[in-house]
N, C-alpha and C positions, 0 to 999 in steps of 0.2 A: 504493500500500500504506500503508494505516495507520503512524503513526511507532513507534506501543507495541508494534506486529510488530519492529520491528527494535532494541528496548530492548538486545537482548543482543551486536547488534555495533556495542557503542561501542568496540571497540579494532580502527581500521581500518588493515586492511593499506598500508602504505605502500611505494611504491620510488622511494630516492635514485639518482639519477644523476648522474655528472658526466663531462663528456668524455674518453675514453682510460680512464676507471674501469670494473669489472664490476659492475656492478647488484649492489645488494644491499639484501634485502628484510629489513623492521624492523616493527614495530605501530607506530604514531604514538598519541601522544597530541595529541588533539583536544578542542574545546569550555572552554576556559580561558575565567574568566571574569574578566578587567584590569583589570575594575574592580572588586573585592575582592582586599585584600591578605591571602595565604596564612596569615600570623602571625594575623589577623581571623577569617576562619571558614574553615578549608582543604576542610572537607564543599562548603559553597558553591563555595569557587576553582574546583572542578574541575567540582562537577555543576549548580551552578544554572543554566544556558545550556538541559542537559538537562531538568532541571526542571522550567520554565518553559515549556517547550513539548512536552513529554510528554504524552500524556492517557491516564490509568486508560481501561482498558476497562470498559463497564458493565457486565460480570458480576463483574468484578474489585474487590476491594479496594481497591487498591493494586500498583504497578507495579514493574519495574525487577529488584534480583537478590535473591542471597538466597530466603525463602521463593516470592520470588513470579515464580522465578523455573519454581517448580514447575507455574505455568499453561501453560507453553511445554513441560515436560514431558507433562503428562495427554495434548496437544496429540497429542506424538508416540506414547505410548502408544495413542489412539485409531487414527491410523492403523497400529499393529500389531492393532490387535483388530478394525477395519475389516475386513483381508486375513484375518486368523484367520477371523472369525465368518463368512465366503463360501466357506471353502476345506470341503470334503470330509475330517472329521478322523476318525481310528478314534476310536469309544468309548473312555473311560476315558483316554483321553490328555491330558497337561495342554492341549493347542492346542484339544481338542473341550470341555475343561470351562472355559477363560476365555473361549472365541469362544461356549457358548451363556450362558455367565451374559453375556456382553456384550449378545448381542444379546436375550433376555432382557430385561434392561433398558431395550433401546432399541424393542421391542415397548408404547411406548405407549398403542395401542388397545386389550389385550387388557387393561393393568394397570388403565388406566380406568372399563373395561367392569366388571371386579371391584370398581368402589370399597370400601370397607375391609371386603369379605367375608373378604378372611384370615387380622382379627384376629378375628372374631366368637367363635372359640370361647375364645380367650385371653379374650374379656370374658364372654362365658361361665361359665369358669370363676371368675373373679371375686366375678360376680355369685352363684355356688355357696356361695362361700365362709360358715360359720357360727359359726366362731372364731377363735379369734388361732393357735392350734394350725394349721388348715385354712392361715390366710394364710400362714404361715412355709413350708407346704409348697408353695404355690403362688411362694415368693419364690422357694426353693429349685430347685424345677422349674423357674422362670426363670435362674435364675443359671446354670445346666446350658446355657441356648441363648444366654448371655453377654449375657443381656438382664437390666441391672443397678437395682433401685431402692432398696430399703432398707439391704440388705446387700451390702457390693462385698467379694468374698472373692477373692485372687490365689495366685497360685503363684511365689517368686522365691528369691533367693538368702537363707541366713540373717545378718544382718550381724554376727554371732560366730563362723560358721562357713562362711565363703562359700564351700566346697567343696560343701556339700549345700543342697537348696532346702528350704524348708518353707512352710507357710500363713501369710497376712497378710489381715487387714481395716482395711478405710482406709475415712475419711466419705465418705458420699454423701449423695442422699435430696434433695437440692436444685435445681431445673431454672436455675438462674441461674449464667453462671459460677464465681461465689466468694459467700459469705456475707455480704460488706460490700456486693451490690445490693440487698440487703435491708433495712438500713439509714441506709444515706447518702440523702442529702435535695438533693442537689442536680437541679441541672433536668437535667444530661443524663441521670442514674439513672433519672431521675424518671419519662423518659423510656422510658426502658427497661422498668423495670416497669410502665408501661401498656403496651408492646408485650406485653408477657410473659404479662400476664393478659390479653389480646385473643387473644393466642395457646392459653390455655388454654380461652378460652370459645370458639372457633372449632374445636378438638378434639371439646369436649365435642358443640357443636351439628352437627358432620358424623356422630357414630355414633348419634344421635338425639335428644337434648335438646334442650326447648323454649327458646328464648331466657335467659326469667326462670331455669327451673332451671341453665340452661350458666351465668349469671351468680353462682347461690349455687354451686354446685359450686366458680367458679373461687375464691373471697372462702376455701373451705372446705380448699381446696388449697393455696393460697397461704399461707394461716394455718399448714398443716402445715408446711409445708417452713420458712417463717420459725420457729418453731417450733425443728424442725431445727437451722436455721442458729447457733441461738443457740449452739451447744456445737460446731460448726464451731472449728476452729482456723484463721486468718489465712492468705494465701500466705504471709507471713512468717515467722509460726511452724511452718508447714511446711518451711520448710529447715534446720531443728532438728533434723540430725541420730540423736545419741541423743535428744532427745525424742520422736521420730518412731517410737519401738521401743520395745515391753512383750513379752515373752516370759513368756504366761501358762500355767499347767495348763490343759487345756478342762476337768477336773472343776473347778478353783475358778472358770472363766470361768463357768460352769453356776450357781454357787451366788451369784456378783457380778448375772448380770444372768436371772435363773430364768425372766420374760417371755417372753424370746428362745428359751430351746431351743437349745443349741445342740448339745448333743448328737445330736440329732434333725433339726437343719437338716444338718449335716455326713453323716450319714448318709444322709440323703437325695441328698445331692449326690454321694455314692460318695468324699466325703475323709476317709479314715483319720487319725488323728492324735492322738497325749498332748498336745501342746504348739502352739500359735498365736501369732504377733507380733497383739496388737492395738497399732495404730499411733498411733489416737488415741479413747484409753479414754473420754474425756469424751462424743464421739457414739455412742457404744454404751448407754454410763449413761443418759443424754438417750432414747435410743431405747428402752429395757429400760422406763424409768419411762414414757412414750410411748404404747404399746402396753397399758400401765392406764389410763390415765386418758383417753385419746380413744375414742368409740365405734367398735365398730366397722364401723359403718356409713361410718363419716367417713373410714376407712381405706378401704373399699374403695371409695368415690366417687375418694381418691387415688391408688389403684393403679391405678384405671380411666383416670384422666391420664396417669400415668406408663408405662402399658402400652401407650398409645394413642401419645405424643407419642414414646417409642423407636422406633417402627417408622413414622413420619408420613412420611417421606422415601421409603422404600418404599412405598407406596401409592398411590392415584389423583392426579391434580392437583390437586382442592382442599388436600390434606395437604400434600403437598410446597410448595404455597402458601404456606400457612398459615404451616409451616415458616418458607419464606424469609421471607415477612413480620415474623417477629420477628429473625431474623437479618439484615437489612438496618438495622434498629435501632441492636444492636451492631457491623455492621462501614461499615453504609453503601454497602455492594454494591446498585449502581441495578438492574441486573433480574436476572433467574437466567440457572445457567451452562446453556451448551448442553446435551442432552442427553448427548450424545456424549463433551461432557468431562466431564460428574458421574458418567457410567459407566467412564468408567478410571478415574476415580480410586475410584469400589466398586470393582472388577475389581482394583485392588491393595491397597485396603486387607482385601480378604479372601483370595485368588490371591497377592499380590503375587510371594512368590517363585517362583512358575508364571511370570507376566509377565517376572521380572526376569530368567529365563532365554533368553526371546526379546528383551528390550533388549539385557542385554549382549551376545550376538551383531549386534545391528547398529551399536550405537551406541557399544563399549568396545573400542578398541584393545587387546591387549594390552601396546603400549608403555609406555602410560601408565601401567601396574603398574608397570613398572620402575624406570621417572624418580621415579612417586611415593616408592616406598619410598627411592631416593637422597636425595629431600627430605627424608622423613620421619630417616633413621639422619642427617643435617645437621643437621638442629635438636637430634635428640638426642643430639646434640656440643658443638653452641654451648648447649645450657641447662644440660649438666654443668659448661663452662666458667665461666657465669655461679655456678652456686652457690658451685664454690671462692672466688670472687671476692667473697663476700657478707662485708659484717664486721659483720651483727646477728647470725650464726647460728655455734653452734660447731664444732666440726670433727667431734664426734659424732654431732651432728644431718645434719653435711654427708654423713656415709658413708653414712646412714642416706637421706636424700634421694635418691643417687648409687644406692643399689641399688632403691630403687624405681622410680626414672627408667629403671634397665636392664633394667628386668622389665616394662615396659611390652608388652605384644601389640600387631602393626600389622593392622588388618586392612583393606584395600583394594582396592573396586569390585564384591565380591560373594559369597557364603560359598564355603568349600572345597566341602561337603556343600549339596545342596539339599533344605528339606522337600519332604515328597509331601503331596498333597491324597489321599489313595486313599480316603478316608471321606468324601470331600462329592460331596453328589450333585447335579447340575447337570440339568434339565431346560429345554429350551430354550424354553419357553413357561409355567414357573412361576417367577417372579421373585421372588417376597416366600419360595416354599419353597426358592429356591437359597442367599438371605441367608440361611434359618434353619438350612440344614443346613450352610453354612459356618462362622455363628455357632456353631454345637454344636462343627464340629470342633475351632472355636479354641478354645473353652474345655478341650475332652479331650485337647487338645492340651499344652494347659498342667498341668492336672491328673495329666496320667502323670508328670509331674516331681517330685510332690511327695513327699519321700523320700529323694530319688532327689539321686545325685551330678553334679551343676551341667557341663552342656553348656557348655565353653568354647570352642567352635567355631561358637555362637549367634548370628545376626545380629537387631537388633530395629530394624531400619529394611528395607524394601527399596531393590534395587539404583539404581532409577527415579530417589528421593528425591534433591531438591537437599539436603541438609543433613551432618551429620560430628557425630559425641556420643564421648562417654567413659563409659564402664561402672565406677564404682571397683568394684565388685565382683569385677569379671573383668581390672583395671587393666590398659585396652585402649582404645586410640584407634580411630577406626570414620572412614572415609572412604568411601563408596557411589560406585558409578559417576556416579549424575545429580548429583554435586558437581565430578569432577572436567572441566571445560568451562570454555572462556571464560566470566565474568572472571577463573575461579580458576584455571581451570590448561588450558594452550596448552601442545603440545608442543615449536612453533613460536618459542614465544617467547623471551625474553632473559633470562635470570638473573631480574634487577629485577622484572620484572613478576610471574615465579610465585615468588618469594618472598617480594611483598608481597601476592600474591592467595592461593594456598595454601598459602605457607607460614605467613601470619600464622594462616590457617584453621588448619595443625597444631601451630604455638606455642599458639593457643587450648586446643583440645585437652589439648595434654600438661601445661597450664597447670592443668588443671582436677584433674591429678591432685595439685595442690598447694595450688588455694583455699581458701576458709575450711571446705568441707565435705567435698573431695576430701583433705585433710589430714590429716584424722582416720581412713582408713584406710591400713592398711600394706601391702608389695609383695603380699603374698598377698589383698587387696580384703576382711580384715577389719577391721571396727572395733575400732581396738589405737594405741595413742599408741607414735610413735616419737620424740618431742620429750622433748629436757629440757624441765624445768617452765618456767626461765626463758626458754629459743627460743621456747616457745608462745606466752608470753605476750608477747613481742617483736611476734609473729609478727599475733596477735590486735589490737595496737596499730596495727601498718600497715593491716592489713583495716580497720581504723576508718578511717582516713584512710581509703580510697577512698570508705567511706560518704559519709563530709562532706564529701565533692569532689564527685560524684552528685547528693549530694540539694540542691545548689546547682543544676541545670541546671534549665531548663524544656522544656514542650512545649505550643505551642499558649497560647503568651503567659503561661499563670499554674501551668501545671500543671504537677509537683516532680515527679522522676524520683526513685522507690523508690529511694533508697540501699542500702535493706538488703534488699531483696528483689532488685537487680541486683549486688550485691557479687560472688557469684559470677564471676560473665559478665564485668562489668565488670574484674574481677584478671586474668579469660583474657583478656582483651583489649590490656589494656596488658602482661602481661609478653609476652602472647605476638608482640606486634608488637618487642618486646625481643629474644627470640629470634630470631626470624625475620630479622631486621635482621646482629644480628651470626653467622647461619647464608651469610647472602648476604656478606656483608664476610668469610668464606672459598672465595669464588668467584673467578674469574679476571676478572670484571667487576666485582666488588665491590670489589675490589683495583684496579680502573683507575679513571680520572678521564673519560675518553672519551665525547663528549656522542653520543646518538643523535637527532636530530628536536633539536635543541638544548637538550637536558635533560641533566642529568648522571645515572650511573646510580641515586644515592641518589636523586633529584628523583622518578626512574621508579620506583623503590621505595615512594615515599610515596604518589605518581598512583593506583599499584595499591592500595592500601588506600584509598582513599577511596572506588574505582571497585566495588570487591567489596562493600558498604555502597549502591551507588548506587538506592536506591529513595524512591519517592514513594506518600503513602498518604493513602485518606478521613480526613478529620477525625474522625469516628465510630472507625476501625479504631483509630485513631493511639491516641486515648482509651482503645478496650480494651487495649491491647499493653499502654499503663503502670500500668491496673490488675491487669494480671494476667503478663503476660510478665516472666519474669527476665530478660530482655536486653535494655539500654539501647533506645532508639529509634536510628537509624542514621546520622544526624548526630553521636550521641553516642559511638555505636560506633568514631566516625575524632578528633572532637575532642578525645574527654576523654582517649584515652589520647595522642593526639599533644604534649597542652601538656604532658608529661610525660617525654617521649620528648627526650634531648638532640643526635640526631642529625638531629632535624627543626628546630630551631632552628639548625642548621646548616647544611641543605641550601638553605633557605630565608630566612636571614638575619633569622629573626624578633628583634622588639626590646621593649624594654621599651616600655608604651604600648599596645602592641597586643592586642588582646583575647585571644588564647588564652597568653597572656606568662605563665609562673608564675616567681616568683626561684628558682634553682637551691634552694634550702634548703628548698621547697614541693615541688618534683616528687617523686612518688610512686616510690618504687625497690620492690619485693617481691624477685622474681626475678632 
């Protein structure tokens, strides 16, 4: 068996024995590596040995836990959708609408045989189109089947009033991750953008243009959306908060950008509404003035990209090619995923919680609810103990902190309520019409919200998913079933290990209700200051410090870890391994000295953090994460908060000298 099959049981059962004793079984920590000192790089100590003889699968990115940890997931999802999609299901039952959209999907003779006969009337209508009037209708009608390109209109919470939801528009318009591949000039961008535009000319030349015209089309495309880009705000300036929110009239939004229509795009869409968040007015302006001065002829050559390259993945095999071939670019993924796994993971990104009803039946004890939520009310014992304990914040601030920490919601391993799909229609040999009627439902789905008083019983991840978020909106921690598993949490295991695997996972967490952005809303998830002026501004100074601790690390020899695009992440990280730490040091093991496998139980506490972290990734991926990911890279995840951490200077005897050494006066205290 392959070794990257068994990446996820690095914590092997072990059993001590000794004569006249009863056996007793422990997890071992294995693969130390003796020759790096722990104080030097403790990500290495524990996983270079792993490392170093791991190898990425070539459908894969990148190996190990964490996201990718979610390839072993789809794994298991496919075989539930395997036995689904063979069983004999009644009509309209969720088992007969996930087993035909699966197999569906996995019918690739029939999708073939179509090649991109399913967009044709979509380009069609395009090609119809005779105004800027007509475009807006046809953008509109797209937005309805959540097939997004000039205008990306949502339905979410208001952040002044986050009991009721109302409408938002956020920039789009740009086929490249973020704004800045548009202008950076370096060779790996550089790189990039000729996949990119190979990829648009390979769109173009599959629905019928000739070489020469795919190539002026792509140069005419790319000019738009760069274009575009230019009034893009930054990933950085996107965690701006209140910058992030404009609560306009739609009649003055009507008379700012009169191009647009918006009176008439919103109608069309069936959204009622006096009032709109535009999120970031600068791409709207950009776009209003846009829509004058490009022909429109230039426009529909781009929509005809934009319409073709949303649905590429649906489609015959040259598309889907096509596809991977620019994303192999960005992540460095050597060939495509099976069939089999890129269909569960459609089948839950649009079904999910259809799916997630048949995972948690096989794969979610309901123990593990139990334990989790004891972890979880543990931490949020030891992080009220930490605030009293704070002496930058005052005792106002501290009450103030203490009642939003206890208004926190837990929600753990899958909703109370589940949605229903009872509006998507699933035919077991139309694939590209199962995506689009699912597509619709989710966006109708979201649109009957709008108005409407804020579902806080909402999950926005499925149960499947390796991963755990914070909502301040709904100031609620989220823990999914496909999180809670070895390395993060063993029902089996010893104090130490799930309190450094999940519990540092729910110190992050509740961490987040206190970062530099999580902070700015109060118990009830509106944006409202509970700070004195001077605690903030206390507060604001430390968040600096992590910036400039951050943007000191590398990756990949020369390349600077986003300080301020990871600040976030990076504060849940180190307080929350703060918390986590002293939630375990009120345990009856945290409290003993008692070595197990010859570690002491803090040593197994820190193991467990490195071990939850423990991933390996393309050079290509590793590069995208840090231009766009808010979360450190995963060596950074264990280091930077550990040289800050004073109970790991202890467990481990680090000394001055040693690379992760900071003088107690430097260590980063927040929480």
């Amino acid at each position: 068996m392959k070794n990257w099959l068994l990446l996820s049981v690095f914590l092997v059962s072990f059993v001590a024995c000794q004569p006249g004793t009863k056996e007793k079984s422990f997890i071992a920590i294995e693969g130390l590596d003796s020759t790096i000192r722990p104080g030097d790089n403790f990500f290495n100590y524990v996983n270079l040995k792993w490392y170093d003889t791991v190898q990425i699968p070539p459908s894969q990115s990148g190996v190990g836990a964490y996201r990718f940890m979610n390839y072993q997931q789809r794994l298991k999802l496919q075989g539930i959708l395997d036995s689904v999609s063979k069983s004999n299901n009644s009509p309209g039952s969720l088992e007969q609408k996930i087993g035909d959209f699966f197999a569906a999907g996995m019918d690739t003779n029939t999708i073939n045989q179509r090649g991109f006969e399913p967009i044709k009337t979509g380009l069609s209508q395009i090609n119809a189109i005779t105004s800027v009037a007509d475009m807006l209708t046809f953008l509109a009608e797209q937005t309805k089947l959540s097939n997004v390109s000039l205008i990306d209109f949502q339905v979410s919470p208001d952040q002044e009033n986050s009991s009721m939801n109302m409408g938002h528009i956020y920039q789009t318009g740009i086929g490249m991750p973020d704004r800045d591949y548009y202008f950076k000039t370096d060779t790996a961008t550089v790189a990039i953008q000729q996949a990119y535009k190979k990829y648009l000319v390979d769109i173009f030349t599959l629905t019928g243009s000739d070489s020469a015209l795919a190539q002026k089309n792509t140069a005419l495309v790319y000019n738009i959306q760069k274009q575009l880009a230019t009034a893009h705000k930054t990933n950085v300036e996107l965690r701006d908060v209140k910058g992030n929110f404009h609560k306009v009239a739609l009649a003055d939004l009507n008379k700012q950008q009169p191009n647009i229509g918006w009176t008439t795009f919103f109608q069309h869409l069936g959204a009622t509404m006096d009032s709109l968040d535009v999120a970031q007015p600068g791409y709207y302006d950009k776009l209003n003035a846009l829509l004058k001065s490009i022909p429109l002829e230039d426009w529909k050559i781009y929509l005809r990209a934009n319409y073709t390259s949303n649905y590429a993945d649906y489609l015959s095999q040259p598309f889907v090619k096509a596809s991977f071939d620019y994303n192999k670019a960005l992540t460095g993924q050597a060939v495509q995923k099976t069939r089999g796994e890129t269909m569960s993971g459609v089948v839950d990104t649009y079904l999910g919680m259809a799916l997630g009803q048949l995972y948690t039946k096989l794969y979610f004890p309901e123990s593990a609810k139990a334990r989790m939520l004891e972890l979880v009310n543990n931490l949020q014992k030891a992080f009220s103990n930490r605030v009293d304990k704070l002496d930058w914040m005052s005792d106002s601030t501290k009450q103030k902190a203490k009642e939003k920490l206890f208004a926190i919601t837990k929600k753990i391993g899958y909703p109370d309520k589940w949605r229903e799909y009872n509006n998507v229609t699933v035919v077991r040999n139309k694939y590209f019409e199962n995506v689009v009627s699912a597509a619709a439902n989710n966006f109708q789905y979201n649109l009957a919200k709008l108005g409407k008083p804020v579902d806080k019983t909402e999950w926005f991840t499925t149960p499947a998913t390796v991963t755990a978020y914070n909502n301040p909106y709904a100031n609620e921690i989220v823990f999914p079933a496909g999180i809670l598993q070895p390395p993060y949490f063993d029902n089996n295991a010893d104090d130490a290990l799930n309190y450094g695997g999940i519990g540092m996972v729910i110190g992050h967490e509740m961490t987040h209700t206190f970062d530099d952005q999580g902070a700015q809303f109060d118990k009830n998830g509106n944006v409202k200051s509970w700070w004195t002026a001077q605690d903030y501004e206390k507060f604001k100074a430390k968040t600096q410090q992590v910036i400039d601790l951050y943007s000191q690390f590398t990756v990949l020899d020369s390349i600077h870890i986003k300080g301020a695009l990871t600040v976030g992440e990076n504060t849940a990280d180190l307080s929350g391994i703060a918390v986590a730490y002293d939630a375990f040091k009120m345990t009856k093991q945290g409290q003993d000295t008692t070595k197990i496998g010859g570690f002491t139980p803090d040593q197994r506490f820190f193991f467990s953090i490195a071990r939850i972290w423990r991933v390996k990734m393309k050079d290509e991926y590793l590069r995208y994460w840090v231009n766009n990911d808010p979360h450190s890279p995963p060596m950074w995840r264990v280091n930077g908060p550990l040289m800050n951490i004073p109970a790991f200077y202890s467990a481990f005897n680090v000394q001055p000298g040693e690379k992760m050494y900071l003088d107690a006066d430097k260590r980063i205290k927040i929480w």
